[in-house]
N, C-alpha and C positions, 0 to 999 in steps of 0.2 A: 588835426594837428599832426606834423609830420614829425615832431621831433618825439624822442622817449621822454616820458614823464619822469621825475627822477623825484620820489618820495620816499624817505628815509621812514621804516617803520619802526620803531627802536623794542625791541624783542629779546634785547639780553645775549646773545648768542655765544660761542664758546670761547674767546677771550672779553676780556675785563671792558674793553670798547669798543665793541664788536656790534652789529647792527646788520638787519637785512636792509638791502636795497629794491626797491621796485622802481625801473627805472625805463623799461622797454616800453614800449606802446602795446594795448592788448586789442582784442579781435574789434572794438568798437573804433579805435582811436587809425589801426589800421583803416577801418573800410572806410572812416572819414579822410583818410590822408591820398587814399588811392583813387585815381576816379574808374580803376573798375576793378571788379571782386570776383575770382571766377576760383573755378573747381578744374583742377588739373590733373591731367597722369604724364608722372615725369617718366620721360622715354628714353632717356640719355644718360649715362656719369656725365659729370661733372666735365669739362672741354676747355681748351684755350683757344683762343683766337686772336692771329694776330693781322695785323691792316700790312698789307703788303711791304709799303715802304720801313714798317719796323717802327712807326711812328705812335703806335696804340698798341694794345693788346687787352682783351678783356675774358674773365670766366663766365662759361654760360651754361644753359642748358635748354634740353629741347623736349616743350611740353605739346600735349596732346587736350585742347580743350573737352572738356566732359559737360560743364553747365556753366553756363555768365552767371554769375548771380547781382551783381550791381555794375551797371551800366552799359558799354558800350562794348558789344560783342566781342573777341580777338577771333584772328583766326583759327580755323582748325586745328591746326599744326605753326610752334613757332617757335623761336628761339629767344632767349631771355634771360638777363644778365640778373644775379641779385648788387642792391644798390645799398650797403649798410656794413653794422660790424662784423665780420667775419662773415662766414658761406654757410648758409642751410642747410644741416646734413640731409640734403635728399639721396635718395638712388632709383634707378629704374625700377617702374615697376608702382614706385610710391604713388599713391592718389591724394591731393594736398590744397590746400587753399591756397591761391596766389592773390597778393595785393598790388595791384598794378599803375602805373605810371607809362604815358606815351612819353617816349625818348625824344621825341623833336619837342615836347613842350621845356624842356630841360638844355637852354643855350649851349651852357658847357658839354652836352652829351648831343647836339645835334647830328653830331657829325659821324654818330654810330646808328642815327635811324634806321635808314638803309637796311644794314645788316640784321638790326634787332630793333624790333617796332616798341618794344616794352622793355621795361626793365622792370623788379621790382622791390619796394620799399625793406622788405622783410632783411630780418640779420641773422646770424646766428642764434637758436634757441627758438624760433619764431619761427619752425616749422609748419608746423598747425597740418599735421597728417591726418585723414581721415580711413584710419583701419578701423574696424568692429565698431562696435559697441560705442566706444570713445568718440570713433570719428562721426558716429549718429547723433551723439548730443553735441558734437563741436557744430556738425555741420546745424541741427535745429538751433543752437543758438547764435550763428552767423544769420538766420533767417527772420529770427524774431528782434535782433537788432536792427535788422531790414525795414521791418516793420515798425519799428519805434520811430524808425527818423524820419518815416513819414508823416509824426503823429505832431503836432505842436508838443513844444515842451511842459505844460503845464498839465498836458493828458497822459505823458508817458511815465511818471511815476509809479504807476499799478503795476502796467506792465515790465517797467527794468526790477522793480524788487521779484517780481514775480520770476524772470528769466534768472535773477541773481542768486536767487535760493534755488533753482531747478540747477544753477550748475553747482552749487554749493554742495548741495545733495548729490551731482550724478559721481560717478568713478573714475572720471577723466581728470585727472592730477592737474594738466595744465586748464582745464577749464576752469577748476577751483583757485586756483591761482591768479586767474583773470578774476572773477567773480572777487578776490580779496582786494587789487588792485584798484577794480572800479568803485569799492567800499570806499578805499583810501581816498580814491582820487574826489569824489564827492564829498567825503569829510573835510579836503581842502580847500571845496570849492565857495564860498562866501554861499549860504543859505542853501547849499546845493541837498547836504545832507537833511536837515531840518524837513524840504518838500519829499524827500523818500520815505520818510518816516515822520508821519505828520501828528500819528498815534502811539499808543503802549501798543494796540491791536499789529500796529501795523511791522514792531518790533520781537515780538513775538515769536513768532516764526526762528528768525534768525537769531534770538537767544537759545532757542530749543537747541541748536545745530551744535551747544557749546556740554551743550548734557553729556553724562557717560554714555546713554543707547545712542549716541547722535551717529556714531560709526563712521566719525570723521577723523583724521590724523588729528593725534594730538598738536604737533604746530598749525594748522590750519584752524582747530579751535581754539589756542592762546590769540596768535589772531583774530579774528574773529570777535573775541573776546575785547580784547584792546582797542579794537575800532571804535566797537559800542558801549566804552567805556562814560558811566555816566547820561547815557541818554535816557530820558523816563526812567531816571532811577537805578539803570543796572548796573553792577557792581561789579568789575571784571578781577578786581582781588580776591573776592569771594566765590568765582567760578574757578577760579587758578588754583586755589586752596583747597578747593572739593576735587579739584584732577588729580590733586597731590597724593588721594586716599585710596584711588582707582586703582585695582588689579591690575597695574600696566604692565606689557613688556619689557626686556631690557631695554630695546632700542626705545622704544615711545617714552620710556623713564628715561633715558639720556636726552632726547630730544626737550623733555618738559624742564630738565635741569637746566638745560640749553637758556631755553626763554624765558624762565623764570626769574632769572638776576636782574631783571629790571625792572621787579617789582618792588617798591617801597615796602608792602603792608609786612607787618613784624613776623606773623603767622608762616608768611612762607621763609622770607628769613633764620627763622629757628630750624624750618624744615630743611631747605640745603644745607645748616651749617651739622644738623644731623646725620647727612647722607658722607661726610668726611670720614667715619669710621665703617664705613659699608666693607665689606670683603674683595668685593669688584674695583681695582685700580682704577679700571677707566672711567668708571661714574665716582671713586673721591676726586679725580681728577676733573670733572666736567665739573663737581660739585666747588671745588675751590675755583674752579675759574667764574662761576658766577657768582661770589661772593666779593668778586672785584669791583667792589662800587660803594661808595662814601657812605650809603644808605645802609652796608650792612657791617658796618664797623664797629657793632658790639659783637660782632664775632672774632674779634682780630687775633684771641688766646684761642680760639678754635681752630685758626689756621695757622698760627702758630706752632700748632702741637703734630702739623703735617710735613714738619720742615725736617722730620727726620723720616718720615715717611720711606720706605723700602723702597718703593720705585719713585726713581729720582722724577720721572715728569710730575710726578701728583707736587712732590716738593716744589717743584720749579714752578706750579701754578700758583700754588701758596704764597712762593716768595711775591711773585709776579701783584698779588692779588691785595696784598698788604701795599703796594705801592702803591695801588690804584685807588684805596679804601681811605687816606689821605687822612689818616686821623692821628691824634699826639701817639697814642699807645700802638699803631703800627707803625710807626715814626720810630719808636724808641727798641721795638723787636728789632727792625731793616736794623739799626745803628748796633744790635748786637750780633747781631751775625754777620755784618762788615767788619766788628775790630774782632772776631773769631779766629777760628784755624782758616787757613788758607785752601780754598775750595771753590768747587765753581757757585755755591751758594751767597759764598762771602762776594764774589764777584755781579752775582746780580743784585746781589743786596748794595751794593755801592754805585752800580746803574743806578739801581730805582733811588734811593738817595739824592742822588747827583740829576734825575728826571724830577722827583720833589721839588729840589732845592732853585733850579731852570722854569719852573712852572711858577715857585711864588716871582721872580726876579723878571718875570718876562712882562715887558707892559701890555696893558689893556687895549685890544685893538679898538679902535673908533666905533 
């Protein structure tokens, strides 16, 4: 598939309807979209090139092949355009994976063959560098995806969970990132998930990965978490609840505030509406913006009581947060602090009102 996948994982994040997006295509979806997969060292910045007559012009850059790894060899030495959003931060020097496409199979791009025999898929973000360490497990799992696709699909099951938790586990951020993505993407796929996990045995594993030793970022295991929500049993409120107790950082506690707003269960609930009288502004502040959501509307006197809050952002989340929480009793706070003193509180408060009031009045789309 050549296009980016675009699955919404809904994670709570730090305003009130806020959501991550996974939407790129990852190291699988590339090497199926490219018909060839090689290992490169970029030799060049970044270049423009323009066609004489002023009729064209393209950004390129000029690679040095290192290893083919799927398909049909390029040359040694070549020059190549990336074909996507935005430009891949490479620079000379880098050693990287390229996903490739021949330019004369591409009508509209015939006419720059010539110049540049490839072009490739990748876009901004989708570097996929192989320095250290990182780029050892990037590169072994571009290899053992090699190998899977030459397996029929009813045999490669063992093997993608098996590759899926070895990036889950390595230190390479964006491997884990693919490895979350390819979760999702099989959780949407009609029976796709069910064959990867056919057991409790075969689940296992990647519940472990959600423990406090697991010594993975805490959003990578709220994810994680939320994938395998329900399958054989496992209960990803009650993994969320147990990270709530964890010795964490400031940052991995703002990050868990982050995602936790879009958990129903009561437990965590009480927990964020908790963290609003914390000493640290900026986590009452993460803490009221994940309280923005209909589900945590018996806290609405608890955020209420942030509206006087000393630093005006934590207030603004508040206010912010009570609009989103859509209940009669933040209904009736918004309408006292709009007929108020005149302020910029009174003035969000007659947004969010006025956003209320737009939201019941608006017809149901088909």
């Amino acid at each position: 598939m050549s296009r980016a996948v675009a699955v919404a994982l809904l994670l709570g994040a730090a305003t009130a309807h806020a959501h991550v997006v996974i939407q790129q295509p990852g190291l699988r979806q590339l090497m199926q979209a490219g018909t060839t997969t090689a290992i490169v060292e970029i030799t060049s910045p970044l270049r423009l090139w323009s066609a004489p007559d002023g009729s064209d012009r393209q950004e390129y850059f000029t690679v040095r092949t290192v290893e083919t790894v799927v398909g049909e060899a390029p040359p040694a030495r070549f020059d190549v355009f990336p074909h996507g959003e935005g430009l891949p931060a490479w620079q000379p020097g880098d050693v990287a994976l390229l996903f490739l496409e021949a330019t004369a199979s591409r009508p509209e791009m015939a006419g720059l063959a010539t110049r540049f025999p490839y072009y490739t898929i990748q876009q901004a973000g989708q570097e996929w560098k192989l320095t250290g360490a990182d780029g050892d497990a990037i590169r072994g799992a571009v290899l053992a995806y090699r190998a899977l696709a030459a397996k029929p699909a009813a045999e490669g099951a063992p093997g993608l969970r098996e590759l899926l938790l070895r990036s889950l586990r390595s230190g390479a951020q964006s491997l884990r990132e693919d490895a979350i993505a390819e979760l999702v993407r099989a959780k949407d796929a009609p029976g796709a998930f069910a064959g990867l996990f056919p057991g409790r045995a075969d689940l296992t594993p990647f519940t472990a990965l959600v423990a406090p030793d697991a010594g993975l970022p805490v959003t990578t295991r709220v994810a994680l978490a939320r994938i395998l929500d329900g399958l054989h049993g496992f209960d990803a409120d009650a993994a969320i609840r147990a990270l709530t107790t964890e010795p964490l950082s400031a940052g991995e506690r703002a990050q868990l505030v982050r995602v936790a707003g879009a958990s129903q269960d009561p437990g965590i609930s009480v927990w964020l509406a908790s963290l609003l009288v914390e000493p640290d502004a900026a986590l009452r502040r993460e803490a009221a913006y994940a309280l923005g959501h209909p589900w945590h509307a018996a806290h609405a006197q608890a955020l209420a009581t942030r509206l006087a809050d000393p630093d005006s952002t934590v207030a603004r989340a508040a206010l912010r947060s009570l609009g989103a929480q859509e209940s009669p009793e933040a209904s009736a706070i918004l309408r006292r602090v709009a007929g108020g003193d005149p302020g910029f509180l009174r003035q969000l408060a007659e947004a969010e009102l006025r956003r209320a009031t737009a939201g019941q009045q608006a017809p149901q789309a088909p």
